[in-house]
C-alpha positions in Angstrom: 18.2 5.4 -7.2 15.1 2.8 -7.5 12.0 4.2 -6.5 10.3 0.5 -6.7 9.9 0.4 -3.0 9.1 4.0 -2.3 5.8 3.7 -4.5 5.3 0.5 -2.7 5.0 1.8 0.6 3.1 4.8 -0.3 0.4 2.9 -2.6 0.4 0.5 0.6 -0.6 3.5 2.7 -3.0 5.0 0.6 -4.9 1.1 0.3 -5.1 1.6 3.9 -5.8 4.6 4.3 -8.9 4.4 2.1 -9.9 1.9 5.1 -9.6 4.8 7.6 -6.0 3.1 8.8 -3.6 6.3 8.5 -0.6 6.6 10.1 2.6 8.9 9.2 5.2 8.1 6.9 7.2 8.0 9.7 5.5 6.2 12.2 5.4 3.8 9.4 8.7 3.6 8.8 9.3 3.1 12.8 7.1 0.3 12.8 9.2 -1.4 9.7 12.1 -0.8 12.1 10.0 -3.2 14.8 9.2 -0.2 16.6 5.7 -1.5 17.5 2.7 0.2 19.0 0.9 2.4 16.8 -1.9 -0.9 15.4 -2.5 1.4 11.9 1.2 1.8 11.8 1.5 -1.8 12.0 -1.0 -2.8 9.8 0.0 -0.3 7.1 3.6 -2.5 7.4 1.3 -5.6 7.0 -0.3 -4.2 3.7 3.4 -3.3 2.2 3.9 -7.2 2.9 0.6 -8.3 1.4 1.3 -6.0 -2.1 5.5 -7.6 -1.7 3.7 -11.2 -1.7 1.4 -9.9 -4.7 3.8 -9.1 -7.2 5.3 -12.1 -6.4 2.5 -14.8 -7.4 1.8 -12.4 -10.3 2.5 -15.0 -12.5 0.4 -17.6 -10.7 -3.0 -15.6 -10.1 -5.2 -18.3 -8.3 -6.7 -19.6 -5.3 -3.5 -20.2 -3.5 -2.0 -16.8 -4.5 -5.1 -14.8 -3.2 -4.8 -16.7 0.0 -0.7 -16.4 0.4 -1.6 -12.3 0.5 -3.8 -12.4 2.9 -1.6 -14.6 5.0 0.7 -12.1 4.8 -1.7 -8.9 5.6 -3.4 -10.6 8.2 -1.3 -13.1 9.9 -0.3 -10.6 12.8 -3.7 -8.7 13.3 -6.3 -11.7 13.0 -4.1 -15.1 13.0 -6.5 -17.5 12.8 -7.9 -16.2 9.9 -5.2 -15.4 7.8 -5.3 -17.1 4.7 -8.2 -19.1 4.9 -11.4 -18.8 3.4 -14.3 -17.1 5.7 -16.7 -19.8 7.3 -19.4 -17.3 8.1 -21.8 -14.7 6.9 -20.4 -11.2 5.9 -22.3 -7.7 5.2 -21.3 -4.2 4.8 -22.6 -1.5 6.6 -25.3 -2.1 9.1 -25.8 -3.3 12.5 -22.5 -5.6 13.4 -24.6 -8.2 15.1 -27.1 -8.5 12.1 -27.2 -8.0 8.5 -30.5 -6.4 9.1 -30.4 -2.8 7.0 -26.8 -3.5 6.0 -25.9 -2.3 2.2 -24.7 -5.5 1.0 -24.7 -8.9 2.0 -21.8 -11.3 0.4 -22.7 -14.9 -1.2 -22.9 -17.8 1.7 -19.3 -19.0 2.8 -19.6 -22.2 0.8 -20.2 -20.8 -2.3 -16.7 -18.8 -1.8 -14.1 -21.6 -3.1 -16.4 -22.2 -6.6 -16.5 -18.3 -6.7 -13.5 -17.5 -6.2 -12.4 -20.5 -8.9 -14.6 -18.3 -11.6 -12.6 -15.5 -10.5 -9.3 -16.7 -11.4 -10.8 -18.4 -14.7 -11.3 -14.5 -15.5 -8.2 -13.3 -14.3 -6.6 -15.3 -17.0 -8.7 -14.5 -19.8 -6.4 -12.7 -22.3 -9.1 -11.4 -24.9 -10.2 -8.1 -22.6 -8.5 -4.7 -22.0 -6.4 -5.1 -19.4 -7.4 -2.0 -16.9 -11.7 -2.9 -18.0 -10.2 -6.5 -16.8 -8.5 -5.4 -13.3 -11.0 -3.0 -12.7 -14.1 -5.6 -13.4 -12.0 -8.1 -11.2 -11.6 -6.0 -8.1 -15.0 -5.7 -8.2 -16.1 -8.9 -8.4 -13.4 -9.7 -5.6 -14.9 -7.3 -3.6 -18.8 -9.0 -4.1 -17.1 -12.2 -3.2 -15.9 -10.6 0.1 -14.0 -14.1 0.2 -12.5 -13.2 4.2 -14.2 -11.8 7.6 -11.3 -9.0 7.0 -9.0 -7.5 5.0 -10.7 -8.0 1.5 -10.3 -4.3 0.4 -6.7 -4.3 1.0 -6.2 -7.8 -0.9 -8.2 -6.8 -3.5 -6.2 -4.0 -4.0 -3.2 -6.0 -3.8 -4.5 -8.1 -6.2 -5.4 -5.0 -8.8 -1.5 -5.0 -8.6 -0.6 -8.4 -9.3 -3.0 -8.3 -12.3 -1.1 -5.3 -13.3 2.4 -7.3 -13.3 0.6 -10.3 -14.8 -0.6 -8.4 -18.0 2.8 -7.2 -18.8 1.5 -3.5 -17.8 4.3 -3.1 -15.2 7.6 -4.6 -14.9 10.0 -3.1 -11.7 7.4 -0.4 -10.2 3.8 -0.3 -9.6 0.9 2.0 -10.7 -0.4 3.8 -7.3 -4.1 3.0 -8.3 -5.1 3.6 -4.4 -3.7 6.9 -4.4 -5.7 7.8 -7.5 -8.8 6.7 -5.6 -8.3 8.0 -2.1 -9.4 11.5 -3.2 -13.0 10.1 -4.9 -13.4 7.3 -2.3 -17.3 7.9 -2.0 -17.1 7.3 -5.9 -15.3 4.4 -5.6 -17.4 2.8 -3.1 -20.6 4.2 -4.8 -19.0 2.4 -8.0 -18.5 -1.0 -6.3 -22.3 -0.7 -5.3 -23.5 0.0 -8.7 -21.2 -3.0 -9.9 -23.5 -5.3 -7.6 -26.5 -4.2 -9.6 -24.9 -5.1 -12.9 -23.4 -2.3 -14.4 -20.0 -2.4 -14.7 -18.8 0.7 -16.2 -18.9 3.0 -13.2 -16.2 0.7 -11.6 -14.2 0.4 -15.0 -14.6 4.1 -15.6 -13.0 4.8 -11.6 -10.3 2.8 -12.4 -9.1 4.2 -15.6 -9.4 7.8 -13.9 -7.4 6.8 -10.8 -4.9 6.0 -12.6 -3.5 9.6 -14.1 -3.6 11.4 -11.0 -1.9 8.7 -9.5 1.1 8.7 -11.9 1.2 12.7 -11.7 1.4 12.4 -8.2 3.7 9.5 -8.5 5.8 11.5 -10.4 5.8 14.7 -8.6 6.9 12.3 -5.2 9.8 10.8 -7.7 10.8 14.7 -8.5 10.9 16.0 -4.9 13.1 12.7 -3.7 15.6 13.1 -6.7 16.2 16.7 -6.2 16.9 15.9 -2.3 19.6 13.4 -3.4 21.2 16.0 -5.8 21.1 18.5 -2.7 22.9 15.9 -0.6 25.4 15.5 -3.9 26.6 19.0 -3.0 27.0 18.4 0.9 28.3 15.0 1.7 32.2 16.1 3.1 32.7 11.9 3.0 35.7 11.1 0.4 33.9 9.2 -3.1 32.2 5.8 -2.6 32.6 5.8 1.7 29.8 4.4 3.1 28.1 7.4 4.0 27.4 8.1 -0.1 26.1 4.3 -0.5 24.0 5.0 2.9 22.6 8.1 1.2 21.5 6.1 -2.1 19.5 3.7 0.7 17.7 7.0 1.7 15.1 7.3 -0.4 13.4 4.0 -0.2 14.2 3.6 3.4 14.2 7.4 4.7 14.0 6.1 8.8 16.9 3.8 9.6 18.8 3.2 12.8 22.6 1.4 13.0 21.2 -2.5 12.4 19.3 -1.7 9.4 22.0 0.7 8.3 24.5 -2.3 8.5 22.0 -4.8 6.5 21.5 -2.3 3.9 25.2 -1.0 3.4 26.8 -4.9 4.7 29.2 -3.9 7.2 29.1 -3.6 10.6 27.2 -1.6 12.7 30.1 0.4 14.2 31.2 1.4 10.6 27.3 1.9 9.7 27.4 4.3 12.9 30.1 6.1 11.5 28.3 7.0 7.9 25.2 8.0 10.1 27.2 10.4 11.9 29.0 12.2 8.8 25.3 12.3 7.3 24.3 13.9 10.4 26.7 16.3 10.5 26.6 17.3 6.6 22.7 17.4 7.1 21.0 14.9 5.6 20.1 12.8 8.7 18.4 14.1 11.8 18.2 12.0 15.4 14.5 11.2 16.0 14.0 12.0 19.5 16.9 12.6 22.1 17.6 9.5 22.9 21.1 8.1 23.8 20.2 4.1 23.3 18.4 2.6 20.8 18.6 5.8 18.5 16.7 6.0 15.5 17.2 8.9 12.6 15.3 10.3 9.4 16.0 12.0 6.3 13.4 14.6 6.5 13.4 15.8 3.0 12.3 12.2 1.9 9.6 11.8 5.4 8.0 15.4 3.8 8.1 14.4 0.3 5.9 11.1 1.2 3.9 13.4 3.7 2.9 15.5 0.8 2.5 12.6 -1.6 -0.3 11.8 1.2 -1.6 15.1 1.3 -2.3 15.4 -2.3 -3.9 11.8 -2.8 -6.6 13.0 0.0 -7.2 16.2 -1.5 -7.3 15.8 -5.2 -4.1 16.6 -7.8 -6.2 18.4 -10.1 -9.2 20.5 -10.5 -10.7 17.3 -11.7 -10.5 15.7 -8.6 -12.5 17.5 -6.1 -11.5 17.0 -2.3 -13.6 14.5 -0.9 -13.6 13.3 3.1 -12.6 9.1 3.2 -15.6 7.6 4.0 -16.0 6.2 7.9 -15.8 2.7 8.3 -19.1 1.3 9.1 -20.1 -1.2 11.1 -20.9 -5.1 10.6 -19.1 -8.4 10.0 -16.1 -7.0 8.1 -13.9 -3.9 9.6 -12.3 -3.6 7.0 -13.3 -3.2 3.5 
């Protein structure tokens, strides 16, 4: 079973969550369905787009890759500025109609494209430890504050492409959000001290997030595997029927209804009705809702594992990582960090 795209989602969640945009793993997995409605929902789908598109420029990290992940993040939630360079001021905190009292103003908008140009001339340098070098980037990313919106997410997303670039990953991704959502007023406080010229803090946050992350990675990895062996022992279906291959689907994909059943097994959705059913009946599937049209079902072992992979990135894995409360978003120019 891969588990690429089940870390994917959840370190797409946790980016946004440290944003204050939460949602279930199973309204987000409605909302991949097209089930629309819930906006964090939504835009947490957005974000899993946005880190998709990053991994795939990873071995192109410039202007043009930066902007193709926010196209992709944005493009549904603020169209017209999605994937284009900001043309206005931009602060944090503060008043929302003045940077007056805000904790950081960002460089003009013109200066953005030559900033952003000394960015990528870093990205590529080859002579630095490669976390120190993602960690250092992010920041400086985040200074730029190259968008009205979005920039925490992207810059995020591109932590990740950076990651793929340097050789660090191959098929999966480090959860790096995950490992900060439970010291997110150290994070931010990090950033800040970044802007002052020290870059340690940032580098330091990084490096730390990291651990937790792949424990709790791991333990999400554990509790998804042992749920397939379970089903091992209660699928009735004869050896490779569909209901078996539709089973292996369920760990990356643990909401489906009978289209995306069909795309993911290639038949039709009569015969992808009839491996829902059989993993209804032996237990793996439940119905969401009572619904007799447009039905929709889960794999609740898998939606509780990714609940409690959330749970633990807010709290803390360790004794290490003290709980800490996500900070609220504040207002000004940018929503969204």
């Amino acid at each position: 079973m891969s588990f690429a795209s089940l870390l994917l989602r959840t370190e797409a969640a946790s980016s946004s969550q440290i944003e204050n945009l939460t949602s279930s793993p199973k309204a987000i997995a409605l909302a991949e369905l097209g089930r629309r409605g819930r906006a964090s929902a939504d835009e947490i789908v957005a974000n899993v787009g946005a880190m998709t598109r990053a991994l795939e420029v990873a071995d192109r990290l410039n202007a043009d890759a930066i902007l193709a992940m926010h196209r992709v993040l944005m493009r549904d939630h603020m169209p017209s500025a999605a994937g284009v360079w900001r043309d206005s001021a931009v602060w944090i905190g503060g008043s929302a109609r003045s940077p007056h009292g805000s904790d950081y103003v960002a460089p003009p908008a013109e200066l953005v494209p030559a900033a952003i140009d000394d960015l990528k001339n870093f990205i590529a340098r080859d002579d630095l430890p490669a976390l120190a070098q993602v960690a250092i980037a992010h920041a400086q990313f985040e200074n730029i504050h190259p968008f009205p919106d979005g920039n925490g997410r992207t810059g995020r997303a591109l932590m990740h492409a950076q990651l793929r670039h340097a050789g660090l990953t191959r098929h999966v991704i480090v959860p790096i959000s995950a490992g900060l959502l439970a010291e997110t007023e150290r994070y931010f406080a990090a950033l800040s001290t970044y802007r002052s010229g020290d870059p340690l803090p940032i580098v330091g946050q990084v490096c730390e997030a990291v651990f937790p992350a792949l424990q709790n990675a791991r333990a999400l990895i554990a509790d998804v595997t042992e749920a397939r062996e379970r089903w091992s022992e209660v699928i009735s279906a004869r050896r490779g029927a569909a209901a078996w291959r539709l089973a292996d689907h369920l760990g990356r994909r643990p909401v489906i209804d009978a289209r995306l059943a069909a795309e993911l097994l290639g038949v039709t959705t009569v015969n992808a009705q009839v491996a829902i059913d059989r993993l209804v009946e032996d237990g793996v599937l439940d119905q969401i809702g009572r619904g007799a049209r447009d039905r929709v079902w889960q794999a609740p072992e898998v939606v509780e594992a990714m609940e409690r992979f959330a749970e633990r990135g807010i709290t803390g894995w360790s004794e290490g990582l003290p709980a800490r409360t996500p900070r609220r978003r504040r207002a000004g120019a940018d929503r969204g960090r």
